[in-house]
C-alpha positions as CSV (number, residue, x, y, z in Angstrom):
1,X,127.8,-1.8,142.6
2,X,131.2,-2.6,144.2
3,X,131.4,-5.8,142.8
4,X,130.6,-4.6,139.2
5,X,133.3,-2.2,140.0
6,X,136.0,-4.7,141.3
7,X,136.5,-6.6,137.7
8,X,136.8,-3.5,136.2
9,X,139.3,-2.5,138.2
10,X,141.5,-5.8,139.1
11,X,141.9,-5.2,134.9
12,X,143.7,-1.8,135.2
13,X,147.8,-2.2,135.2
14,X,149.1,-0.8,138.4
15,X,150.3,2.5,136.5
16,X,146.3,3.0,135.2
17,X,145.1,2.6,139.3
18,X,147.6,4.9,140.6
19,X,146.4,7.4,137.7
20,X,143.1,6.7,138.4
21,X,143.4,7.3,142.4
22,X,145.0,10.1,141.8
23,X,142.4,11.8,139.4
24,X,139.8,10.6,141.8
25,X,141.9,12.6,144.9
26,X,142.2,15.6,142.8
27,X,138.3,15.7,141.5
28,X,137.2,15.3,145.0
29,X,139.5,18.0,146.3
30,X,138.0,20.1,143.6
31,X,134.5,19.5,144.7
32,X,135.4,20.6,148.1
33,X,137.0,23.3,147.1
34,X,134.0,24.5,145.1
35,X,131.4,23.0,147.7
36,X,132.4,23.9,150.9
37,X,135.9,25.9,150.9
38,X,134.7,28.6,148.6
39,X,131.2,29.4,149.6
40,X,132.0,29.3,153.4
41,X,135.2,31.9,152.4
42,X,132.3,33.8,149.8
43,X,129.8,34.1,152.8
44,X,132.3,34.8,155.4
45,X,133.6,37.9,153.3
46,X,130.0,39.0,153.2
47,X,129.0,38.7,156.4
48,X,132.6,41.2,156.9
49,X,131.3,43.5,154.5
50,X,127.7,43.5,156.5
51,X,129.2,44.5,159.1
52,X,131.4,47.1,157.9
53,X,128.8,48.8,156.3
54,X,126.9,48.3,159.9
55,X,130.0,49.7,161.8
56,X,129.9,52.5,159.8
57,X,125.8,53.3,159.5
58,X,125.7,53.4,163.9
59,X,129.0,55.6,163.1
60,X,127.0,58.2,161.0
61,X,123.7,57.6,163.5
62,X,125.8,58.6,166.5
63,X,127.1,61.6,164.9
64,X,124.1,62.6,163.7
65,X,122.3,61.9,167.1
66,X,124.6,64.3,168.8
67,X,124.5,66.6,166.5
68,X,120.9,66.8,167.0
69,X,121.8,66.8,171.2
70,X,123.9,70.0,170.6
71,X,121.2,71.7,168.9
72,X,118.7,70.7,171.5
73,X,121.2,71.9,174.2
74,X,121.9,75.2,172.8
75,X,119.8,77.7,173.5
76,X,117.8,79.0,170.1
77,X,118.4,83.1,169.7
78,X,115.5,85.1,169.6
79,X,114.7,86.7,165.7
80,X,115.3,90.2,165.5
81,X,112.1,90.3,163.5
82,X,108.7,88.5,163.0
83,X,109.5,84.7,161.8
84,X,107.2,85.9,158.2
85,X,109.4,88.5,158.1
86,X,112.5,87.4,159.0
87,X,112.1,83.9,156.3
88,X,111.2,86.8,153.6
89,X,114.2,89.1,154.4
90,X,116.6,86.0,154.6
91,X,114.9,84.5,151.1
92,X,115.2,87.7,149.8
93,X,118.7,88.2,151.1
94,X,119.7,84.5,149.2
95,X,118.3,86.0,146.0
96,X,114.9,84.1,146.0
97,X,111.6,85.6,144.8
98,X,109.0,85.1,147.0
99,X,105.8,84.2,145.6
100,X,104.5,84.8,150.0
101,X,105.1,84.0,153.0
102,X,102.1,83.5,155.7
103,X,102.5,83.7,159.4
104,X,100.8,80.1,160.8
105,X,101.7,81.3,164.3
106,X,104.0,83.8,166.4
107,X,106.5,81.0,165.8
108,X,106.0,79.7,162.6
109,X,105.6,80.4,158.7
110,X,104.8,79.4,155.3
111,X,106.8,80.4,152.6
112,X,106.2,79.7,149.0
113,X,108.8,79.7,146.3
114,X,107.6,79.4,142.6
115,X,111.1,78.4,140.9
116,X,114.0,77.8,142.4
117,X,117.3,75.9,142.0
118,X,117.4,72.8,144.5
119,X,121.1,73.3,145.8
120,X,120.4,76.5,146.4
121,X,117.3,76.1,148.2
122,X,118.4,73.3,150.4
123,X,121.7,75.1,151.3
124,X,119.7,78.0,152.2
125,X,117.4,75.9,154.5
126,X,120.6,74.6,156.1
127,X,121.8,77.9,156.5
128,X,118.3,78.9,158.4
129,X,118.2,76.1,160.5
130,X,122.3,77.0,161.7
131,X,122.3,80.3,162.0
132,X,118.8,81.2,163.3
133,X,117.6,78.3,165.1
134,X,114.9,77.5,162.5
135,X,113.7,74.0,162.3
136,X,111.7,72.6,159.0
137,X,108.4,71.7,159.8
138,X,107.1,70.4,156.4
139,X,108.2,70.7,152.9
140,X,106.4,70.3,150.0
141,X,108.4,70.0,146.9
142,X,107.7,69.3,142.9
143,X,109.8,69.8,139.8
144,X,109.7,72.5,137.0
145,X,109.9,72.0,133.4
146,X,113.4,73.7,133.8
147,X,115.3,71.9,136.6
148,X,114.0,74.0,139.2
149,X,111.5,73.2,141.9
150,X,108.7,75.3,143.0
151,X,108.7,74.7,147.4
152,X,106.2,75.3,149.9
153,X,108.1,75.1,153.2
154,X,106.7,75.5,156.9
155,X,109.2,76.4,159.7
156,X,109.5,77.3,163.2
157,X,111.7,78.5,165.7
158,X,112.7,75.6,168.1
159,X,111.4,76.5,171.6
160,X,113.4,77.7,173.8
């Protein structure tokens, strides 16, 4: 191959080699540029953003985990009424109608909602769990035909 090459070239004025040496410096600079500089630089920034996104997820999962140790260390109140009773005054209270709300146990209740705006609902749950200790234990929601939901939700008070 080299010596088909060597005619070929011994035939180019010195201006054509030093034009050709130069074009062949500047197309494999280009390559390694495009092979190696750029996707090591590409993966690199990736690999950053990985483990931003990483920093930040154990940031969240830390909060949240003592969050959770706050409400475990705090001491729930006590319901100044039946937990049945209570859910129905507090729904009630938010502006929900009730479709019912059974007693499962001393500590815990069903309460069924037939249409009700989601924001409102979840903010409400929020509001139970903060304020009176009460802890989701299931939730069963589907959609409306008109943007509401219709929820079936168990809690419980959180033992003491």
């Amino acid at each position: 191959m080299i010596e088909r090459f060597r005619p070929w070239w011994s035939q180019r004025s010195q201006r054509e080699r030093i034009m050709l040496a130069v074009m062949a410096g500047l197309l494999l600079l280009t390559l390694g540029w495009l092979l190696l500089v750029r996707p090591m630089g590409d993966a690199l920034a990736d690999s950053r953003a990985r483990y931003d996104r990483a920093v930040t997820a154990r940031g969240e999962a830390q909060v949240q985990a003592d969050a959770i140790a706050a409400l475990e260390r705090g001491k729930p109140k006590a319901l100044p009424a039946p937990i049945d009773k209570w859910i129905g005054q507090r729904a009630g209270e938010a502006g929900f109608t009730v479709a019912r709300v059974d007693p499962v146990s001393a500590a815990q209740a069903t309460v069924v909602i037939n249409a009700v705006r989601p924001q409102a609902f979840f903010a409400w749950l929020a509001d139970m769990e903060r304020r009176d200790g009460l802890v989701v234990e299931g939730l069963n929601a589907t959609t409306n035909n008109d943007a509401t939901l219709a929820v079936e939700a168990t809690l419980r008070t959180r033992a003491p």
